[in-house]
LOTOR-842765 format. One record per residue (C-alpha): x, y, z; residue number from 1. Coordinates in steps of 0.02 Angstrom, whole numbers, plus 32768, in hexadecimal, padded with zeros to 4 digits. Example, Ala and Ser with C-alpha at 12.3 -4.5 7.8 and 13.67 -1.06 7.14 Angstrom:
BEGIN
@x = 8267, y = 7F1F, z = 8186, num = 1
@x = 82AC, y = 7FCB, z = 8165, num = 2
END
This chain:
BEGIN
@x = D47A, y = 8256, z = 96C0, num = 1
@x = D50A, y = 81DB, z = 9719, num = 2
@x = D58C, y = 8254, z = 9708, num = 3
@x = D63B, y = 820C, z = 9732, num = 4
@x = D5EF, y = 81A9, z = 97C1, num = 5
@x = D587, y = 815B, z = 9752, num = 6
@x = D612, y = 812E, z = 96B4, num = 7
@x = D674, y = 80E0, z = 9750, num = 8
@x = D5DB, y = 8069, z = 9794, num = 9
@x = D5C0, y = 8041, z = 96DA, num = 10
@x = D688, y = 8022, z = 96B4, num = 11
@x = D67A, y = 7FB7, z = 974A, num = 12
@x = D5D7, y = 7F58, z = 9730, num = 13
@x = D628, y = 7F2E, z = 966B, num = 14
@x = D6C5, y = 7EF2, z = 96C5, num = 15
@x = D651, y = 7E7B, z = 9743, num = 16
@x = D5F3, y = 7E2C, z = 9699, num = 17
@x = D691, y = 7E0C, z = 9635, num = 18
@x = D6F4, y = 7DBE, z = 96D3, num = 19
@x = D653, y = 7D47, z = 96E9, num = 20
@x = D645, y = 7D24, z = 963D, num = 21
@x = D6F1, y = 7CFB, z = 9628, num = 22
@x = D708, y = 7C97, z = 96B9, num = 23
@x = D668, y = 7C1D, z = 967B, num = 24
@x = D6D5, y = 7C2D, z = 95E5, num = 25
@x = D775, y = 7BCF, z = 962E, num = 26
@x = D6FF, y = 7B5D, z = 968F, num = 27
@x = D6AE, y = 7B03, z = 95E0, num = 28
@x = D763, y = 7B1B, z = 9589, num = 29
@x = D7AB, y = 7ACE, z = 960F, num = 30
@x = D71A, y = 7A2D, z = 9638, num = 31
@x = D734, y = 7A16, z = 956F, num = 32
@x = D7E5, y = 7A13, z = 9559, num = 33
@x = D7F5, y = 79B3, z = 960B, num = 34
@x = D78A, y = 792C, z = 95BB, num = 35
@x = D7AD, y = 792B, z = 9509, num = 36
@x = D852, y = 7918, z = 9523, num = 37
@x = D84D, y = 787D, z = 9587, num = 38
@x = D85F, y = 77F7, z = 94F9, num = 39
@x = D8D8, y = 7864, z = 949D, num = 40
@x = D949, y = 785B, z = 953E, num = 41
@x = D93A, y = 7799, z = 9561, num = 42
@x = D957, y = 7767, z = 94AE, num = 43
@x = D9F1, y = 77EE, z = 94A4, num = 44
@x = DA3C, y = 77C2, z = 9546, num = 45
@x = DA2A, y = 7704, z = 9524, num = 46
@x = DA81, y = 7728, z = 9470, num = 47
@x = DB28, y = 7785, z = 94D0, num = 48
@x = DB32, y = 770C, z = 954A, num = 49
@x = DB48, y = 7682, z = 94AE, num = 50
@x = DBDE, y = 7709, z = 946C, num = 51
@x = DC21, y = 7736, z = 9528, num = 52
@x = DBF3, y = 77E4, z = 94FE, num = 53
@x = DBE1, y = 780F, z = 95B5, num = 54
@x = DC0A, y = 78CD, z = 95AB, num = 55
@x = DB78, y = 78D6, z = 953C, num = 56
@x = DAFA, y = 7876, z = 95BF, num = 57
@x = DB3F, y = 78C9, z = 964A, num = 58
@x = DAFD, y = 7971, z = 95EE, num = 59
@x = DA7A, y = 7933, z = 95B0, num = 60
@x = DA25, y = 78EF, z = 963A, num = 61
@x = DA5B, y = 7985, z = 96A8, num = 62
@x = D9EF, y = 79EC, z = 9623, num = 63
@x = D955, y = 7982, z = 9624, num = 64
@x = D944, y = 7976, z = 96E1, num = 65
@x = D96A, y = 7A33, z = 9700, num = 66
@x = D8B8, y = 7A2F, z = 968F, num = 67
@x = D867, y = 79C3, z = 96FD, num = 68
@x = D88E, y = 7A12, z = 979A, num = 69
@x = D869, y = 7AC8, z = 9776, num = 70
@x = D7D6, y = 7A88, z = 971B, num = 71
@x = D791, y = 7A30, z = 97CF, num = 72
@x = D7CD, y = 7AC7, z = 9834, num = 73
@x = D760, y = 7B4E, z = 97FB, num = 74
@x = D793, y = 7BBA, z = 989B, num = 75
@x = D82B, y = 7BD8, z = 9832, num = 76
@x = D821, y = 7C94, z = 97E6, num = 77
@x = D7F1, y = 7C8F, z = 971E, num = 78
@x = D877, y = 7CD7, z = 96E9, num = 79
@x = D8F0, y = 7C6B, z = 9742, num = 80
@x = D885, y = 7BE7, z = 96EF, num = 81
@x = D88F, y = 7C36, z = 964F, num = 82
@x = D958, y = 7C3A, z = 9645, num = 83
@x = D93B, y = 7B74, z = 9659, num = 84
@x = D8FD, y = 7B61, z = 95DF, num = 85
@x = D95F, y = 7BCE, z = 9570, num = 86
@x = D9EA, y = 7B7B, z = 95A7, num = 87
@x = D9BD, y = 7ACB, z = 958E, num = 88
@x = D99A, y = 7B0A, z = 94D6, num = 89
@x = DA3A, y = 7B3B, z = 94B6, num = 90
@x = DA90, y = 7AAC, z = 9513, num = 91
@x = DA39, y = 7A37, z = 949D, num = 92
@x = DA61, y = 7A98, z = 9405, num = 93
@x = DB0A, y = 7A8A, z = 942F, num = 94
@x = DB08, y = 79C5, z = 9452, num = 95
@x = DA8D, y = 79AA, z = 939B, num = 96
@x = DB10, y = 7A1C, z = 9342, num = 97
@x = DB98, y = 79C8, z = 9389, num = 98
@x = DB9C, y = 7919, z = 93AF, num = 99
@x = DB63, y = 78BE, z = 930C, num = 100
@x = DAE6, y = 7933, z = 92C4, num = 101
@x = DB44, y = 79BD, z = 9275, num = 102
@x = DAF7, y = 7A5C, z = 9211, num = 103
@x = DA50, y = 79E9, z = 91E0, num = 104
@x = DA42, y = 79C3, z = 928C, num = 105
@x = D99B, y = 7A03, z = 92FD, num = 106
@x = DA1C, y = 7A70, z = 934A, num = 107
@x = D9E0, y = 7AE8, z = 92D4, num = 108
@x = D942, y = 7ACD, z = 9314, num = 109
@x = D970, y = 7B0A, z = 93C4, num = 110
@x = D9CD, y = 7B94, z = 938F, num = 111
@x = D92F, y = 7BD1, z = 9334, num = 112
@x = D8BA, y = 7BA1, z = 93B4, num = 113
@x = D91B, y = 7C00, z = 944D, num = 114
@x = D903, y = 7CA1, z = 9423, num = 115
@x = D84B, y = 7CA6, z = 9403, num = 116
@x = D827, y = 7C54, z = 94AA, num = 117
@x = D8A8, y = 7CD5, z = 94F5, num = 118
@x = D832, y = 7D53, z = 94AB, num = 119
@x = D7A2, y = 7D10, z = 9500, num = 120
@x = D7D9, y = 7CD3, z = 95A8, num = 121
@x = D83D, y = 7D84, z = 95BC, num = 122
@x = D829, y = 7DFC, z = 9545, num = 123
@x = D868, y = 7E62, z = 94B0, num = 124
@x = D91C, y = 7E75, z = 9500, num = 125
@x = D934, y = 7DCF, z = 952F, num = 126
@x = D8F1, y = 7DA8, z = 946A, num = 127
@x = D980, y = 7E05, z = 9413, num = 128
@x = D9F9, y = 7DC7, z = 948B, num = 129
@x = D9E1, y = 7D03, z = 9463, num = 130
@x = D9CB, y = 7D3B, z = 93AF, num = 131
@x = DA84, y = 7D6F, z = 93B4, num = 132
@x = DAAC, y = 7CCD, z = 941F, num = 133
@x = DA63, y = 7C68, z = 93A3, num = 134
@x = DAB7, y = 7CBC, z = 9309, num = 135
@x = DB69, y = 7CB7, z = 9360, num = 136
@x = DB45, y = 7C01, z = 938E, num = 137
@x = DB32, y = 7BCF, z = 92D5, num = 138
@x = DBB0, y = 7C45, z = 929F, num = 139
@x = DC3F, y = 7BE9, z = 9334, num = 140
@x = DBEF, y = 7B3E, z = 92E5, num = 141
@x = DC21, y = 7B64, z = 9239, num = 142
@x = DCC5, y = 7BA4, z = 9261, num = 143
@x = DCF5, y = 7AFC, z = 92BD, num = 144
@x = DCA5, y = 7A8B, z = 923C, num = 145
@x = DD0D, y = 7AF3, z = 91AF, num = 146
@x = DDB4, y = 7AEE, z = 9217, num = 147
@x = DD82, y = 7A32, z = 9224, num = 148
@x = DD98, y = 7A2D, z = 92D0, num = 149
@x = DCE9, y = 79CA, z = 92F6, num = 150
@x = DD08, y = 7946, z = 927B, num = 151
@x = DD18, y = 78C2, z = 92CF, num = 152
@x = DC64, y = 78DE, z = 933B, num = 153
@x = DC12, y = 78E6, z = 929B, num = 154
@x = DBC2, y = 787C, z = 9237, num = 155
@x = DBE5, y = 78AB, z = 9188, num = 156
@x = DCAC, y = 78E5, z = 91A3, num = 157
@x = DCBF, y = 7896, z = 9100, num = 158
@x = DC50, y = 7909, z = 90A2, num = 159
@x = DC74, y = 79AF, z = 90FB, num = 160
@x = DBD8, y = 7A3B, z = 90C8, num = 161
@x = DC2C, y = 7AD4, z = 904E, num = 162
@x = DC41, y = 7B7A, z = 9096, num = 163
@x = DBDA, y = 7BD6, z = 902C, num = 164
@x = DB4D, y = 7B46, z = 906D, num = 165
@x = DB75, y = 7B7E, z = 910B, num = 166
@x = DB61, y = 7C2F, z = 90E6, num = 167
@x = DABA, y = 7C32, z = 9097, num = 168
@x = DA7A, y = 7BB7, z = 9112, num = 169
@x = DAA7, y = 7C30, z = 919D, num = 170
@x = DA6F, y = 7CCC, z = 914E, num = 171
@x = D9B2, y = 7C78, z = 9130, num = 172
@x = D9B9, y = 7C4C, z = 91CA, num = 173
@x = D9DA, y = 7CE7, z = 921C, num = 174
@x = D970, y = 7D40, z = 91A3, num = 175
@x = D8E2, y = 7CC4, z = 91EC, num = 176
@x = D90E, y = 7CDA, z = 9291, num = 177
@x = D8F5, y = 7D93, z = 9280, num = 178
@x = D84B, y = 7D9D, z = 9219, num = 179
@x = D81B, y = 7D2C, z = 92B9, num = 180
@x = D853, y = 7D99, z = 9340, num = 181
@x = D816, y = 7E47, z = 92D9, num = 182
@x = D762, y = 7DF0, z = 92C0, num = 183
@x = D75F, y = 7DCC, z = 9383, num = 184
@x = D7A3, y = 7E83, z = 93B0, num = 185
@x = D717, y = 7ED1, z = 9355, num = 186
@x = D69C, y = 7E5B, z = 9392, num = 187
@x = D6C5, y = 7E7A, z = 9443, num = 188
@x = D6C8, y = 7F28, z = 9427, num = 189
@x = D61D, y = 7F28, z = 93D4, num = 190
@x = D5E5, y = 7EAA, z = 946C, num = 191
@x = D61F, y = 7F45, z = 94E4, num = 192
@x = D5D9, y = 7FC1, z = 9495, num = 193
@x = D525, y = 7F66, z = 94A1, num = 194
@x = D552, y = 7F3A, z = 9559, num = 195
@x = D58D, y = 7FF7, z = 9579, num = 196
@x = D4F4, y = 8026, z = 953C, num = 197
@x = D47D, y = 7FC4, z = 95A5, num = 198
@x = D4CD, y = 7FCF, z = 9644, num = 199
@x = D4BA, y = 80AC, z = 9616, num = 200
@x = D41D, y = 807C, z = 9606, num = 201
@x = D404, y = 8018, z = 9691, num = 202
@x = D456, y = 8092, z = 9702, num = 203
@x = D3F5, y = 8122, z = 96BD, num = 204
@x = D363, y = 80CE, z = 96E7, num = 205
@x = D383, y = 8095, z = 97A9, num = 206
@x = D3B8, y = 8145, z = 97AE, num = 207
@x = D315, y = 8192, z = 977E, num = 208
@x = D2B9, y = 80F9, z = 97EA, num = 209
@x = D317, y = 8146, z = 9894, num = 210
@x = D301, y = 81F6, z = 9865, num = 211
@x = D242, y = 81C9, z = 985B, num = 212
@x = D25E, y = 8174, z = 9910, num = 213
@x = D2A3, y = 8229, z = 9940, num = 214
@x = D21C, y = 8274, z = 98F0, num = 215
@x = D186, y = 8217, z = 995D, num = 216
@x = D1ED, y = 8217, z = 9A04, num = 217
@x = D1EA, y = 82CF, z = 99E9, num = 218
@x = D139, y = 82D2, z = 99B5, num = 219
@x = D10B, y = 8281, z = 9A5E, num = 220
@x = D16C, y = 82FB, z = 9ABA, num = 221
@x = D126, y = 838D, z = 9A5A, num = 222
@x = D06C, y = 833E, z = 9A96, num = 223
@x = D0A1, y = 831A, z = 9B39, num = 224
@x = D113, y = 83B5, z = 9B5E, num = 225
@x = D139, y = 8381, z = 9C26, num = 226
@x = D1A3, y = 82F6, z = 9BE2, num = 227
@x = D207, y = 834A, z = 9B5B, num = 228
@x = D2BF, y = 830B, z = 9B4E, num = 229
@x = D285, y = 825F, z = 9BAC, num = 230
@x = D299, y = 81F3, z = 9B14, num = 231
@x = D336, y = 8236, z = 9AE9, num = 232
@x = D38A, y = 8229, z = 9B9E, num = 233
@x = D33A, y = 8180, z = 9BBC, num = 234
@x = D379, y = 812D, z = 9B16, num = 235
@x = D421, y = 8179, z = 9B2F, num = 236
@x = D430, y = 8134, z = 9BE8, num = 237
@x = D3E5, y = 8082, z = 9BBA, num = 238
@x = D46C, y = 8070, z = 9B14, num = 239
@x = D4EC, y = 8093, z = 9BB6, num = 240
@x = D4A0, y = 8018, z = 9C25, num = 241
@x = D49B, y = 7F94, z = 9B90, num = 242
@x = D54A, y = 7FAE, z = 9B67, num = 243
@x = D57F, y = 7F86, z = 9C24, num = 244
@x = D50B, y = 7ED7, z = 9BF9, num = 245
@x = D562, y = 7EC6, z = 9B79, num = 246
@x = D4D7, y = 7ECA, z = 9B04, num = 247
@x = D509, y = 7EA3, z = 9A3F, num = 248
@x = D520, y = 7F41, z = 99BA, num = 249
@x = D47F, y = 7F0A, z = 9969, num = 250
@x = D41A, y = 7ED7, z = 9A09, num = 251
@x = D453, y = 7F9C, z = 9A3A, num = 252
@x = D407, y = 7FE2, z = 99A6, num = 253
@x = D37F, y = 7F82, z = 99B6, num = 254
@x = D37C, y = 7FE4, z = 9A7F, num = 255
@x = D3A1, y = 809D, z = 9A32, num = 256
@x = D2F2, y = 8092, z = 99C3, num = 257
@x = D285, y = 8038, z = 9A44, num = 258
@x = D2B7, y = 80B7, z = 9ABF, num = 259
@x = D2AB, y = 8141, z = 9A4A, num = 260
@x = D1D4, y = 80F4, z = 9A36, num = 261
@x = D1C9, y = 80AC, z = 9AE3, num = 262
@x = D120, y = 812B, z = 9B08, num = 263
@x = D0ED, y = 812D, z = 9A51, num = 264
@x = D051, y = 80E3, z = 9A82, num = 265
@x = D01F, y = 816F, z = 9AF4, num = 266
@x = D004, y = 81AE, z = 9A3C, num = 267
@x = CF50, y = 8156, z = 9A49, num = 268
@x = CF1E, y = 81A2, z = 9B08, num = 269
@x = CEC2, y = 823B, z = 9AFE, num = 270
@x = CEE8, y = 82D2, z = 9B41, num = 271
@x = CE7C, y = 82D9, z = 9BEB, num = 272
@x = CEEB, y = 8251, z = 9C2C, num = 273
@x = CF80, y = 8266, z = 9BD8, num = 274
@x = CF95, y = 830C, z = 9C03, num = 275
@x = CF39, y = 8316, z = 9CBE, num = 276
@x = CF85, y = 837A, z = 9D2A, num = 277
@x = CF5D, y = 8304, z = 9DC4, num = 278
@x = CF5C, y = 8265, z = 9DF8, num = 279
@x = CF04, y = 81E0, z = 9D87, num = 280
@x = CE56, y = 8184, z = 9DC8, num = 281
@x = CE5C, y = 80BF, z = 9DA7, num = 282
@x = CE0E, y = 80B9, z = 9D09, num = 283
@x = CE8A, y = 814C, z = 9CC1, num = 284
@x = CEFC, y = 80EF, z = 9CFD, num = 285
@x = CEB0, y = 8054, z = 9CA3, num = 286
@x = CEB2, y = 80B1, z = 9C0F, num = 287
@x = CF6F, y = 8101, z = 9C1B, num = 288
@x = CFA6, y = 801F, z = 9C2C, num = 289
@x = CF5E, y = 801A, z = 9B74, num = 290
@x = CFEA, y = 8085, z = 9B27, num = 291
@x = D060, y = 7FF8, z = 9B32, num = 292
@x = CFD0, y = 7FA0, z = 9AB8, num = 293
@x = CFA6, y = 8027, z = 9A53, num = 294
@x = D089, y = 802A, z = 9A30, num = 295
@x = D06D, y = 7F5E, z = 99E8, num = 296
@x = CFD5, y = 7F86, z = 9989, num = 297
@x = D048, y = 8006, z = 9943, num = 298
@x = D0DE, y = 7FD3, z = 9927, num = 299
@x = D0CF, y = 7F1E, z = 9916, num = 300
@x = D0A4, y = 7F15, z = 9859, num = 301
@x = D148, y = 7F7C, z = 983B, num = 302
@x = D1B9, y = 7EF7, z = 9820, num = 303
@x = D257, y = 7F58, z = 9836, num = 304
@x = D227, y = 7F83, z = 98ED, num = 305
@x = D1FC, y = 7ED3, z = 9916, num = 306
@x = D289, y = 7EBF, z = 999A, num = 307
@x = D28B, y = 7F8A, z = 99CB, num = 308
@x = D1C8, y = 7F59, z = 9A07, num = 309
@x = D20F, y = 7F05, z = 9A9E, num = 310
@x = D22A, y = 7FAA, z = 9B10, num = 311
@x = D18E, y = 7FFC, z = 9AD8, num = 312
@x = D127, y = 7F4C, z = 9AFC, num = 313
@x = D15C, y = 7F12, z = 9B8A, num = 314
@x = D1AD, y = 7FA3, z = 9BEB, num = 315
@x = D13B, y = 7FA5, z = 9C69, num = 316
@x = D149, y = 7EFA, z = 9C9C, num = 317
@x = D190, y = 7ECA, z = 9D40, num = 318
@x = D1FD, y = 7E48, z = 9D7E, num = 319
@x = D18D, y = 7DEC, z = 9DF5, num = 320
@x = D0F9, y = 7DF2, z = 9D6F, num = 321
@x = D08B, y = 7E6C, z = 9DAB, num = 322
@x = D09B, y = 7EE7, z = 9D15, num = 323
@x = D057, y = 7F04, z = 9C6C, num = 324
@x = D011, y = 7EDD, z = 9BE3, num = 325
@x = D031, y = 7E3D, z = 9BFE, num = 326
@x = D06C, y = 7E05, z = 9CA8, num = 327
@x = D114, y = 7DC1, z = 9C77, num = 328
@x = D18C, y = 7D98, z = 9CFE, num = 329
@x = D241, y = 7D82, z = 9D14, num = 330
@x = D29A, y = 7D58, z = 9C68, num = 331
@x = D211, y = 7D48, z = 9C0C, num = 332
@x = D214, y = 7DFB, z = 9C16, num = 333
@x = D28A, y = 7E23, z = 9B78, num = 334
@x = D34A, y = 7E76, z = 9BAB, num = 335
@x = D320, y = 7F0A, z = 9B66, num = 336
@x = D284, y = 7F40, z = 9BBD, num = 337
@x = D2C9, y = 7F01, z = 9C5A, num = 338
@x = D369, y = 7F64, z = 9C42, num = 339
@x = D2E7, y = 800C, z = 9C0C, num = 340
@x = D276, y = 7FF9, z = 9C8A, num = 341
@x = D2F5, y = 8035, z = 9CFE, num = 342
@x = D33D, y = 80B1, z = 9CAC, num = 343
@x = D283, y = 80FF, z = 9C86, num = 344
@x = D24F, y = 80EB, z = 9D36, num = 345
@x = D2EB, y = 8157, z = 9D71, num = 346
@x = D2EB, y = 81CD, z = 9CED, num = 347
@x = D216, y = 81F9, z = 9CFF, num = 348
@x = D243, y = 8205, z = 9DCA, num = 349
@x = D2D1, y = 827B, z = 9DC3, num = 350
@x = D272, y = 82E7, z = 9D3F, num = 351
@x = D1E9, y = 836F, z = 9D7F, num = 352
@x = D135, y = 832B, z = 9D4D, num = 353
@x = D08B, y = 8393, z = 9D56, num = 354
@x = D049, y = 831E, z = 9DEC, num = 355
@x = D0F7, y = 8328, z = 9E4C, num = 356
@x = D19E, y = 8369, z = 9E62, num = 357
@x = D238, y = 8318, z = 9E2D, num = 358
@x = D28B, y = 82A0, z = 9EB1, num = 359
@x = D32C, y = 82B1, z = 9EF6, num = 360
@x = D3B9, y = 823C, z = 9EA7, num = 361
@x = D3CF, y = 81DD, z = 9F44, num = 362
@x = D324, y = 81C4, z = 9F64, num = 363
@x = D2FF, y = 8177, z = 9EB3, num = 364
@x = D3AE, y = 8104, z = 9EC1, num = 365
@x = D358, y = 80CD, z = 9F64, num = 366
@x = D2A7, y = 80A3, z = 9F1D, num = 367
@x = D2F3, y = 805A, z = 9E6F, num = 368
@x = D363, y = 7FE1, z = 9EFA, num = 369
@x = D2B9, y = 7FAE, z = 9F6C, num = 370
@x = D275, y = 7F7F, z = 9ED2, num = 371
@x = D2F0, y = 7EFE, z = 9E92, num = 372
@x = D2A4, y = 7E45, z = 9E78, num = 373
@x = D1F0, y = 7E8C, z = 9E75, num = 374
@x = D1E3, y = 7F0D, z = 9E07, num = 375
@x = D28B, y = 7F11, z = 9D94, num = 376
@x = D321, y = 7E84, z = 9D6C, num = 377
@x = D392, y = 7E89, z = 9DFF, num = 378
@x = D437, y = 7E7C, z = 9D8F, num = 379
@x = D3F1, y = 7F0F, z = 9D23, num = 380
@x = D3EC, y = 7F80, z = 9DD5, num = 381
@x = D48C, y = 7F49, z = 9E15, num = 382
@x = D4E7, y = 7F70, z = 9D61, num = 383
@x = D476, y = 800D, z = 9D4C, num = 384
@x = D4B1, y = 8038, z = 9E0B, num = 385
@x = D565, y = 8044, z = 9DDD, num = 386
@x = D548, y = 80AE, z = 9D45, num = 387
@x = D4EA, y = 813F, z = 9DB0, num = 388
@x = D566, y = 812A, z = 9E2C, num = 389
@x = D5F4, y = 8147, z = 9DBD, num = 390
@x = D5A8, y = 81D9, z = 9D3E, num = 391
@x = D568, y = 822D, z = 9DF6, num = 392
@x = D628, y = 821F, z = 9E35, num = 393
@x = D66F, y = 8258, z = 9D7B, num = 394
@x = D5F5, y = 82F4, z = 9D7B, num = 395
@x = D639, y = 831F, z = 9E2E, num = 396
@x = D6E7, y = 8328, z = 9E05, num = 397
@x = D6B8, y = 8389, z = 9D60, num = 398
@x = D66F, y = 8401, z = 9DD8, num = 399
@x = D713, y = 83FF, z = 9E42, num = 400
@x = D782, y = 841F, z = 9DB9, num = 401
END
């Protein structure tokens, strides 16, 4: 079940988590490091301007306020974000390694820190990449300290560290550095797995939940054979009219399954006034109202089709507040029943019932339009007006052609 469809939606869903999750991830990092480093910066900055080391300020401050300000702007993309950070890490490994502090230095530090939060503010690549950074950056260190070309920035020139001290230093390091990065690989891939998993799952599930929808809207119709193919066409048309509102991807969903159960509570009206071939007396008609109840004392313990309840609720509502169940008016009406409720109307008119013939296009168009401010949202006609207007002129030119 899913098929390729489905292994994309899940791909993409994964994608969605990790980007959130690693964006919260540079937002602490950067809050900590932004305030953390605060004392460390006045007391260093104060202790180069006593040695005229203003290269080394210069740098230094430029690092600690490129914290601060992608730390404050959060509209800044996480990765960009990220690569501050990463950046800033190396920039002070350089200035601990080289100005006074020498192999013992924190540097090391940074150059062991970088890559692990490259791994989790960006991923596996981006890992192995500032694992190689950071090995070639102690490796360059090394090679000027041996060629004693930063002697005079350090601190103990006199008592230069051996080469083979060098050596083993770097390869423990490295060897560290890599046991890190390999234990945070497999974790992430375990951590994907499990999330692979559950969104399968997940997507199995919402799958079988709208096949179930499919099910009942064709149960209705199989009950209620004069209006087979209504659900269908009406939830098709109203996802068409709610993209032209510019209704949300999950709002829409939320449209295609209340449309798909908008007469579900016609379920609970028996037969001799479902089904009557004429026109209904007043307490039929009384009776018919009540499917619109009978589809909340349905559906409303179902939690996952708490927001899809909206169309088969209230679509019968009208604008000025003479409808039902509940006499709402104007926008306390929900969007989606208003947009429905027009769509429903046209669709039922233009369709052949057992107590009338179909109307003509124009005729329907005409009545939907007198009815505009009483009975449905006058932005929903006016929208819903274009769209027949333009599938009516594409289906004449078809016909042309």
């Amino acid at each position: 079940m899913g098929g390729k469809g489905g292994a994309a939606v899940r791909e993409e869903e994964i994608s969605d988590v990790l980007r959130e999750w690693r964006s919260r991830a540079v937002t602490v990092i950067l809050n900590v490091m932004a305030a953390a480093a605060s004392p460390a910066y006045v007391i260093a900055t104060m202790m180069w301007y006593k040695a005229d080391a203003w290269i080394s300020i210069f740098l230094l401050s430029a690092a600690y306020f490129s914290l601060v300000i992608v730390a404050v702007f959060r509209r800044i993309g996480f990765r960009k974000r990220a690569l501050t950070v990463l950046s800033v890490g190396y920039l002070m490994a350089v200035l601990n390694l080289g100005t006074g502090g020498g192999l013992e230095s924190s540097g090391r530090l940074y150059l062991l820190a970088m890559p692990v939060f490259a791994f989790i503010l960006a991923g596996m690549r981006a890992g192995w990449i500032t694992t190689a950074v950071s090995a070639l950056v102690y490796a360059a260190f090394c090679v000027l300290i041996h060629k004693g070309i930063l002697n005079d920035l350090l601190v103990a020139a006199s008592d230069p560290v051996a080469l083979s001290n060098w050596i083993t230093r770097g390869i423990t390091f490295l060897m560290l550095l890599v046991m890190i990065i390999t234990l945070l690989t497999r974790m992430s891939r375990f951590l994907f797995k499990t999330l692979e998993a559950e969104r399968k799952l997940s997507f199995e599930l919402r799958q079988t939940y709208d096949e179930t929808l499919e099910s009942l809207a064709r149960a209705l119709e199989l009950r209620d054979i004069e209006t087979a193919g209504h659900s269908h066409r009406v939830c098709e048309t109203t996802k068409k009219l709610a993209g032209r509102i510019n209704v949300d991807h999950d709002d829409m969903i939320e449209i295609h399954r209340g449309s798909l159960l908008h007469d579900i509570g016609k379920m609970g009206i028996k037969d001799s006034v479902l089904l009557k071939p004429g026109k209904l007396t007043s307490e039929e008609f009384k009776l018919m109202q009540k499917h619109t109840v009978y589809a909340y004392n349905l559906l409303a313990g179902i939690p996952y089709l708490a927001r899809a309840l909206e169309i088969p609720y209230c679509h019968h509502e009208k604008w000025d507040g003479s409808g039902y169940p509940r006499g709402l008016k104007g926008t306390e009406i929900p969007l989606s029943a208003r947009i429905f409720s027009v769509v429903d109307v046209y669709d039922a008119l233009t369709t052949d019932r057992p107590y009338r013939q179909a109307w003509s296009r124009e005729k329907t168009v005409a009545y939907i339009k007198e009815r505009a401010g009483t009975e449905f949202d006058p932005m929903v006609v006016e929208i819903f007006m274009k769209l027949i207007h333009e599938e009516t002129d594409f289906a004449g030119s078809e016909e042309q052609a």
